[in-house]
GUKOLVO-385466 format. One line per 5 residues: number of its first residue (from 1); their letters; for each residue x negated, z, y negated of C-alpha. Coordinates in Angstrom, 3 decimals, m for minus. Example, Ala and Ser with C-alpha at 12.3 -4.5 7.8 and 13.67 -1.06 7.14 Angstrom:
1> AS> m12.300/7.800/4.500; m13.670/7.140/1.060;
//
This chain:
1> XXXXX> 1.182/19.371/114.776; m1.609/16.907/115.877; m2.949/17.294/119.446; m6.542/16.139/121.173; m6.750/12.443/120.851;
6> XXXXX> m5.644/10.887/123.918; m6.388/7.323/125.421; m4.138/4.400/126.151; m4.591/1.711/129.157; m6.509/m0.191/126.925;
11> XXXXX> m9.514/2.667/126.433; m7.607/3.020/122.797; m7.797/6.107/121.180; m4.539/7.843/119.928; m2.932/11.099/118.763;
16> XXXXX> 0.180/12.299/119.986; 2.246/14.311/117.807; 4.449/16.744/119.781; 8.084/16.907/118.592; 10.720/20.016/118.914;
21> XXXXX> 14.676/19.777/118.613; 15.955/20.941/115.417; 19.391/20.479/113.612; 18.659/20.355/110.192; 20.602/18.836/106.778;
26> XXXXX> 19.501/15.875/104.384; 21.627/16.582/102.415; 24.368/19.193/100.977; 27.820/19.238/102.221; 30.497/19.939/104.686;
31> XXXXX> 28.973/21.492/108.418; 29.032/17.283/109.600; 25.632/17.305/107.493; 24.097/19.237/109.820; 22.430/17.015/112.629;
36> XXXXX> 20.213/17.518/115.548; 16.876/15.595/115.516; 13.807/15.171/116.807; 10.914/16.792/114.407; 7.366/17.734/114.472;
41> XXXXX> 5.909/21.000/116.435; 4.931/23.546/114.006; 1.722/25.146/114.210; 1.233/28.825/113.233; m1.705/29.727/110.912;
46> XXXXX> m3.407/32.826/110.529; m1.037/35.476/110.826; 1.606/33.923/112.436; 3.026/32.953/115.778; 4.880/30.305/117.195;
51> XXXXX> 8.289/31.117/119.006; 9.897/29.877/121.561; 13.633/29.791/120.590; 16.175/30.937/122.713; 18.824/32.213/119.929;
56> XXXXX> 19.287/31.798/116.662; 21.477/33.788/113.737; 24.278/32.290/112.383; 25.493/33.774/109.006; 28.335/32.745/106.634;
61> XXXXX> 25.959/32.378/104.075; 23.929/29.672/105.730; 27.221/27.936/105.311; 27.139/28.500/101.796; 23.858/26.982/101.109;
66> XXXXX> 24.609/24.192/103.621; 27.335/23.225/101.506; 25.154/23.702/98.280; 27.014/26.560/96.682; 24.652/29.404/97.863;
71> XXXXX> 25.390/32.937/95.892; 21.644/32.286/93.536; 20.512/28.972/93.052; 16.910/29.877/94.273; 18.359/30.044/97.810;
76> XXXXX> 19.291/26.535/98.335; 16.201/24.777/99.972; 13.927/22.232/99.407; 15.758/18.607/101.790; 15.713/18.170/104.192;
81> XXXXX> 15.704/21.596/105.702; 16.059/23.220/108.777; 18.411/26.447/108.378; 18.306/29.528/109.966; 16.535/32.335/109.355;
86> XXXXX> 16.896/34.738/112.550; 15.739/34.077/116.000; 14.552/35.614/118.911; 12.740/34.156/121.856; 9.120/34.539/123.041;
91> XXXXX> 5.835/34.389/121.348; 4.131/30.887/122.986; 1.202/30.903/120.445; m0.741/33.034/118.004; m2.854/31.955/115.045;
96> XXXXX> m6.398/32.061/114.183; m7.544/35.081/114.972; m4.230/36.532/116.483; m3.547/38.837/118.918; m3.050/37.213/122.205;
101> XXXXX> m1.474/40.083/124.103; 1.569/39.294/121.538; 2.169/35.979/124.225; 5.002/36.047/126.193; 6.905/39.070/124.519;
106> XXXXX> 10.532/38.654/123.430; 10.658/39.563/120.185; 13.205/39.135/117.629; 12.681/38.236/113.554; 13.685/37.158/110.289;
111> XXXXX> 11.924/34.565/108.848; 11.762/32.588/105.480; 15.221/31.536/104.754; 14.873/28.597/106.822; 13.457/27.261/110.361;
116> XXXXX> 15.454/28.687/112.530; 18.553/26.103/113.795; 15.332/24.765/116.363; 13.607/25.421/119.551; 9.860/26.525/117.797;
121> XXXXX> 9.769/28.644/114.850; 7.221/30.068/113.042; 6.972/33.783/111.979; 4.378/35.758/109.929; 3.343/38.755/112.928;
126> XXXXX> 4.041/41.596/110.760; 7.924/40.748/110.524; 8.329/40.817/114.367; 10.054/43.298/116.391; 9.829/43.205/120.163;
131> XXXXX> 12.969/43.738/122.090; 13.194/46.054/124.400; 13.703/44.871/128.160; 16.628/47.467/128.895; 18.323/45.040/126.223;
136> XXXXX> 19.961/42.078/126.689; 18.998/39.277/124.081; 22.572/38.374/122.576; 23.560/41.375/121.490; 19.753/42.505/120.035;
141> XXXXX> 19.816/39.724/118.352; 23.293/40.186/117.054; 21.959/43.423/115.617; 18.976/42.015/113.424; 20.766/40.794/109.961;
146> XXXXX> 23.905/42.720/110.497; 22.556/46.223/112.754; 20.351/46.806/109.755; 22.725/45.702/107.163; 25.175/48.020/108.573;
151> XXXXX> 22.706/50.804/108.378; 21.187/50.436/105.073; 25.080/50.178/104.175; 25.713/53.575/105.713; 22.389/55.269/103.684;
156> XXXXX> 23.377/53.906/100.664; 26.951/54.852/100.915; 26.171/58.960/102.616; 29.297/58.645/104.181; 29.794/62.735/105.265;
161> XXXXX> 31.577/63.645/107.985; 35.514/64.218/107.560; 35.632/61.343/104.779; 37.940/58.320/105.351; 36.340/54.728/105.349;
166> XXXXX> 37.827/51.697/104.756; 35.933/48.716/106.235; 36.984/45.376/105.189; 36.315/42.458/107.306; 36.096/45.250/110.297;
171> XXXXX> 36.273/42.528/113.140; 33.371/40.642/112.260; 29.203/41.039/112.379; 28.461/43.802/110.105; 32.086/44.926/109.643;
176> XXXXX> 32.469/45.789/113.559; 28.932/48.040/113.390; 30.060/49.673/110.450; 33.134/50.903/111.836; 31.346/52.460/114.853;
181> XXXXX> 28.852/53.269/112.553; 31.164/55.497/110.544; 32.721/56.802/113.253; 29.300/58.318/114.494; 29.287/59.980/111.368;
186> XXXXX> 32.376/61.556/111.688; 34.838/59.729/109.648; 37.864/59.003/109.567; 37.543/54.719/109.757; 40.158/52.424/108.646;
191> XXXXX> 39.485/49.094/109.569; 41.105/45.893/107.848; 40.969/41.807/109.290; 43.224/39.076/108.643; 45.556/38.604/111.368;
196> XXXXX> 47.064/40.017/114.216; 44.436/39.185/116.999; 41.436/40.688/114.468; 43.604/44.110/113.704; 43.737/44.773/117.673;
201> XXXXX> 40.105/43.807/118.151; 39.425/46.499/115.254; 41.495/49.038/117.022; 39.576/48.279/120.090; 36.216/49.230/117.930;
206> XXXXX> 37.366/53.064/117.870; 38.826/52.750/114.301; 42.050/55.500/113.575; 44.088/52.729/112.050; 43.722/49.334/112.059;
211> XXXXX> 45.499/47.005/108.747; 46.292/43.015/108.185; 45.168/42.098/105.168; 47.090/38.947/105.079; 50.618/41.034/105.031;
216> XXXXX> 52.201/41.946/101.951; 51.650/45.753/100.732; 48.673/45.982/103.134; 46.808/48.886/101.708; 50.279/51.010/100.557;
221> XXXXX> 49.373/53.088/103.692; 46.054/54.659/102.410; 46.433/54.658/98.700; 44.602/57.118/97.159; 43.220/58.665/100.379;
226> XXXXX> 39.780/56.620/100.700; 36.659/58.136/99.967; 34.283/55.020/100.757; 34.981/50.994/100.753; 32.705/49.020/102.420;
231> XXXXX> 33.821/45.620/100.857; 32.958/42.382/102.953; 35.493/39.646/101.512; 36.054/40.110/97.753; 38.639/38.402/95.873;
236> XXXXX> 41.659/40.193/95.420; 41.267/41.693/98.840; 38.522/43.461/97.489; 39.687/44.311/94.309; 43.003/45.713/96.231;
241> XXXXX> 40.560/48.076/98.401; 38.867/49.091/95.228; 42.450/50.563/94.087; 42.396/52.823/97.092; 39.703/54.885/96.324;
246> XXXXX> 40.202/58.494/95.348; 37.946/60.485/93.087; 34.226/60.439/93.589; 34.739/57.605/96.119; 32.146/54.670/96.813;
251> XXXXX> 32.801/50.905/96.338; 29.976/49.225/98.526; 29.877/45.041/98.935; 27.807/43.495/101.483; 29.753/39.980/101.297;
256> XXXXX> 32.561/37.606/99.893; 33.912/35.280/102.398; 36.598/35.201/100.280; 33.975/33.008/98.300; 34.617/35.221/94.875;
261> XXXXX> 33.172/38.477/94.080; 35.410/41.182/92.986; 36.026/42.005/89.488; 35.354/45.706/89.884; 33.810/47.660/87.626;
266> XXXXX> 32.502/51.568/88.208; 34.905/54.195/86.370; 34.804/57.829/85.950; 34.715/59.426/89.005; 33.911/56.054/91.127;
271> XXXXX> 31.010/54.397/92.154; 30.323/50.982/92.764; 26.934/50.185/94.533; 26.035/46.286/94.654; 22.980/45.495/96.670;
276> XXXXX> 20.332/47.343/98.338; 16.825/47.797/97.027; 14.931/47.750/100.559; 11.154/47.104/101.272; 10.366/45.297/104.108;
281> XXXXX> 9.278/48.006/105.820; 12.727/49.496/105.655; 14.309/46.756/106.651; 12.641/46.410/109.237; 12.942/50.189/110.439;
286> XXXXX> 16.545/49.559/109.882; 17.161/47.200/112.463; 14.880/49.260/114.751; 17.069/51.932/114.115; 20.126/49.763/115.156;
291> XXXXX> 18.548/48.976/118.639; 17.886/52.605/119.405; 21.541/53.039/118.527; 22.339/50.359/120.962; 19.852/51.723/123.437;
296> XXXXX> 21.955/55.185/123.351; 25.243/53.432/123.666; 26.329/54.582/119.976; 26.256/51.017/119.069; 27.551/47.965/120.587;
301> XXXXX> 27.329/44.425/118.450; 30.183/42.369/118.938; 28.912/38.681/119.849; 32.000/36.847/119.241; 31.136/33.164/120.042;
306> XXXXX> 28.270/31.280/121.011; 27.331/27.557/120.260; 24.748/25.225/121.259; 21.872/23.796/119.131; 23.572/20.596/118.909;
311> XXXXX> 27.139/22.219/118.154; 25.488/24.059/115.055; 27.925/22.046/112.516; 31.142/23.064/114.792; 29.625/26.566/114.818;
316> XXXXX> 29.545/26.054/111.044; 32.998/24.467/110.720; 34.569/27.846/112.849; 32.727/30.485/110.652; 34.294/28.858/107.602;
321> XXXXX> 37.869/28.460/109.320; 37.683/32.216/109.749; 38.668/32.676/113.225; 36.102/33.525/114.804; 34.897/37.150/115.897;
326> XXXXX> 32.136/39.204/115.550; 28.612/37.161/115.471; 28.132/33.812/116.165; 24.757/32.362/117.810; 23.063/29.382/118.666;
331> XXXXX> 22.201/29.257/121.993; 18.521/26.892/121.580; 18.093/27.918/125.196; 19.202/29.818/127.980; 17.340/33.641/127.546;
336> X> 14.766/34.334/130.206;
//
């Protein structure tokens, strides 16, 4: 962004362009392509606004398309890039013709895909959702991607009260909401994580039982009794869940950290629903609906870890180790 010419000691005139920290990639690779750099303030056009960052999204797929084996070849970006694609923070400028009372609101958004690992971002006006005051930052931004994935999850899958509900992946972003999520609705919730420490962080989430998936024989417990899998790994892990269902049951994906879809395919009596046709609007009323959850106390996002802008490619190099938690964020700057 170019700002008013400005005059040297010598009565010389200049232009200053004013830079903003960003950690972006070059190139693909492993999370040590992702560095932190000096690069030029965006300016919003008509529109749009300019945010001040304060947090930014981390999702296991931006590690996917950092290392250059996204899920669709149309989501790997044009280099270098600056990843990211949710952030909160406040609105510090408006475009032509924009509404200035949006200035100085916290609001929360998704944005393109990429530009949001850095401390301005830009974001078209209608995608914005203020946050409510009564709610802390972290954990309303830890309900954007995965409070209204979670949700759309639960509409598409009409989980009924009295079901049973096997959640895969139950300790982390969206698999945490969905277990309170289906426990709102009345279900019975079984909730499966790799590992000891993840199994009593699911029990701790309200599920009835709580399974390792890394044990042998994991799902012998439940054959036969589940009415809806909400599938977040894949692999055989997924394809193992799928061979709990029961008749008229519901096989619902919403990721693969395993990094393999499973090979599942619908059979009489079983459905399997892959992807959700949303419109933006939706989407959007989605995660509203998430925050008013939170606002009630019916939902509480589980913000796992948080890194600094400059630690994004350790913050990568954990998500892709699996330990960590719940959702991981970038701290750009401290919330105020």
């Amino acid at each position: 962004m170019v700002w008013p010419t400005e005059r040297d000691g010598r009565g010389t005139s200049t232009t200053t362009i004013r830079r903003v920290r960003a950690s972006l990639i070059h190139k693909f690779g492993p999370p040590e392509v992702l560095v932190t750099e000096d690069v030029p303030d965006p300016a919003p056009g008509p529109g749009e606004v300019a945010i001040d960052v304060e947090l930014a999204n981390i999702t296991f797929v931006e590690t996917q398309v950092r290392a250059g084996k996204a899920p669709r070849a149309d989501m790997l970006p044009k280099l270098p890039a600056i990843l990211g694609n949710g952030v909160a923070g406040r609105v510090r400028e408006v475009g032509p013709g924009g509404e200035t009372t949006l200035l100085g609101k916290h609001v929360m958004t998704s944005l393109s895909g990429t530009g949001g690992y850095a401390s301005r971002a830009i974001a078209a006006v209608d995608g914005l959702i203020e946050v409510p005051t009564e709610l802390d930052l972290r954990r309303a931004l830890a309900l954007l991607a995965d409070g209204r994935t979670a949700v759309l999850l639960m509409h598409q899958a009409a989980v009924q009260p009295g079901e049973t509900v096997l959640v895969e992946a139950a300790a982390g972003g969206v698999g945490s909401l969905l277990v309170q999520l289906a426990r709102n609705a009345g279900a019975r919730v079984i909730g499966a994580a790799g590992g000891e420490r993840k199994r009593a962080i699911v029990g701790d989430l309200g599920a009835d039982l709580a399974l390792d998936y890394t044990r042998p024989n994991w799902s012998d417990p439940v054959r036969g009794r589940v009415d809806v899998v909400f599938d977040g790994v894949g692999g055989h892990i997924g394809e193992a869940a799928f061979g709990l269902l029961r008749e008229g049951g519901r096989f619902c994906a919403f990721g693969m950290s395993s990094g393999e879809f499973p090979r599942v395919t619908a059979t009489t009596g079983i459905s399997v629903l892959r992807g959700m046709r949303s419109t933006p609007a939706e989407i959007r009323d989605a995660a509203r609906e998430a925050l008013r959850l939170a606002l009630q106390g019916r939902l509480d996002p589980l913000v796992g870890q948080t890194f600094a802008l400059e630690e994004a490619a350790r913050a990568h190099a954990a998500i892709e180790s699996r330990t960590p938690v719940g959702k991981t964020l970038l701290v750009v700057s401290e919330p105020g």
